[in-house]
C-alpha positions in Angstrom: 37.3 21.5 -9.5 34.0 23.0 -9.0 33.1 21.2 -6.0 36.0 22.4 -4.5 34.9 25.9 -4.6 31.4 24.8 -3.2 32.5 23.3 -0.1 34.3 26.5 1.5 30.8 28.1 0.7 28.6 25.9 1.8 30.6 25.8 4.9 30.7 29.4 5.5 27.2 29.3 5.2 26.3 26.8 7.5 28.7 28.3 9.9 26.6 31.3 9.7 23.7 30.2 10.3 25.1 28.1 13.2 26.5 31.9 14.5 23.3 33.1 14.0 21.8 30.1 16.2 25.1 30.9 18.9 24.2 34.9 18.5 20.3 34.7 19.8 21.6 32.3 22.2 24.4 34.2 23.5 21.9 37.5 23.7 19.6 35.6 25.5 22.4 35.1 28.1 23.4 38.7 28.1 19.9 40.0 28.6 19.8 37.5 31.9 22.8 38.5 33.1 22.5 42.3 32.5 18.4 41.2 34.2 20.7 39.7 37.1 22.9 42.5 37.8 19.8 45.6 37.5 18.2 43.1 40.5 21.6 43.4 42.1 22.2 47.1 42.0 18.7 47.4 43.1 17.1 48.3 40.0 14.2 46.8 37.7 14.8 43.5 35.8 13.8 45.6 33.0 16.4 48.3 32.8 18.7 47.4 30.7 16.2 46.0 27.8 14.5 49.5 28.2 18.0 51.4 28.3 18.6 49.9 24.7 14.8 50.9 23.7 16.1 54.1 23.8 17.4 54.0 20.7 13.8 53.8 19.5 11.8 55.5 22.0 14.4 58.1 23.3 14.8 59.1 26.7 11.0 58.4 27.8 11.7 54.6 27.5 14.0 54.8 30.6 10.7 55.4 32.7 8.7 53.0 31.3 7.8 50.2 33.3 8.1 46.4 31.6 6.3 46.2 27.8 6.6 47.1 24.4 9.9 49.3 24.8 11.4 46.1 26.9 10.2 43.7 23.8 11.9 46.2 21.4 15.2 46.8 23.4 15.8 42.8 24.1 15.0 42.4 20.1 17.1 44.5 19.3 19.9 42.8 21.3 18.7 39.5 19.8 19.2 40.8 16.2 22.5 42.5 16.9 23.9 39.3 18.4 22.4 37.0 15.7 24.1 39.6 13.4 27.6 39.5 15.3 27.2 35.3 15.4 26.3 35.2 11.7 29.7 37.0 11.0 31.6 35.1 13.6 30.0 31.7 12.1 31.2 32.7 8.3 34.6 34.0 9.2 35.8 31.4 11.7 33.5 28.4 10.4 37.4 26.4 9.2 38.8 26.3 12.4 38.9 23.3 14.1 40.6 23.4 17.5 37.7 23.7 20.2 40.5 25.6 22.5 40.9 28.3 19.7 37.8 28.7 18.4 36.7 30.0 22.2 39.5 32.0 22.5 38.3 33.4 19.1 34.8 34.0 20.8 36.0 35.3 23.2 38.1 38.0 21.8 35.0 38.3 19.4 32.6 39.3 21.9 34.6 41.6 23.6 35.2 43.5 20.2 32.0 43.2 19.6 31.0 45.1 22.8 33.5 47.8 21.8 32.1 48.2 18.4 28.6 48.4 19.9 29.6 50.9 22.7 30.9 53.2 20.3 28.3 53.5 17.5 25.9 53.8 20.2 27.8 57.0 21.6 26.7 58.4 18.0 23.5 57.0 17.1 21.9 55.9 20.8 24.0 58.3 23.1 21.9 57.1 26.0 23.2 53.9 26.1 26.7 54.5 26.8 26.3 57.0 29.4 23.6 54.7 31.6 24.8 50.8 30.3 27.4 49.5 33.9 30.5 49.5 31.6 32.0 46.3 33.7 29.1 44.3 33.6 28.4 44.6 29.9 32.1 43.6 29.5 31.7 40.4 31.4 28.3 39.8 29.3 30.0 40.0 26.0 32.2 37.6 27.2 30.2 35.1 28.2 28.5 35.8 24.9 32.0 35.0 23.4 32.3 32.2 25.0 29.0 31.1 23.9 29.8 31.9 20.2 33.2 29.8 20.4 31.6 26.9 22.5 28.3 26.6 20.7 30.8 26.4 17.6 33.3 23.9 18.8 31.3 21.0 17.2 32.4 20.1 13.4 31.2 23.3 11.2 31.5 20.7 8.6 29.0 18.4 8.3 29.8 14.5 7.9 30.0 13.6 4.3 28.0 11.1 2.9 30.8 8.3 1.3 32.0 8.6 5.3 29.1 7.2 7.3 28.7 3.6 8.1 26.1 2.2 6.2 23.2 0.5 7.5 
């Protein structure tokens, strides 16, 4: 009877950490993107890493060329995306079907840009106002995406008695 109760943990667990793995993944793809559409609109690689320093560094990191307030504004997209995977992972680590589990990514990133969008209008209010509304949509998408196809492989691990042996 115990061991039934451990197996739901463990497996939330694991699917955490997976999330987490998904999350820096799926941040790295968002910081690209958002890199890829500042070139676009004719602006710095750099602005949107810097336009989420300003929750550290205020208003001055916004004329700061590439550096330390880049580092901290991609980091801090990386931990906030580890964070949202971790969740994602230990929520949604029993589903199964690969076709729901990215829809569930989906629909998780795009709340999860939401949710970031509006505690930002209280505690970084520069973000909001300079972020390209569309584009970061489309970003936390993908970064959905990523979340429910990085997860589509078994969140349960193969047990033991269930392997061929050698």
């Amino acid at each position: 009877m115990a061991e039934l109760r451990e197996q739901p943990r463990g497996r939330r667990l694991l699917g955490a950490l997976l999330g987490i793995k998904a999350g820096v993944i799926g941040a790295a793809a968002i910081l690209i993107f958002m890199a890829a559409v500042s070139l676009a609109e004719r602006d710095p690689w750099w602005a949107y890493p810097n336009l989420l320093a300003t929750a550290f560094y205020g208003a001055r990191a916004l004329q700061l060329g590439p550096g330390w307030s880049t580092l901290s504004g991609a980091a801090f997209q990386v931990i906030l995306a580890g964070v949202a995977g971790a969740i994602f992972g230990a929520i949604f680590s029993g589903v199964q079907s690969g076709t729901r589990l990215l829809l569930l990514g989906i629909i998780w990133g795009v709340s999860y840009f939401y949710l970031t969008h509006n505690l930002f209008r209280t505690f970084a209010r520069l973000i909001p106002v300079y972020a390209p509304e569309v584009a970061l949509l489309i970003a936390h998408a993908m970064f959905g995406m990523i979340l429910g196809g990085l997860s589509r492989a078994r969140w349960i691990p193969a047990r033991a008695d269930t392997q061929p042996s050698s």
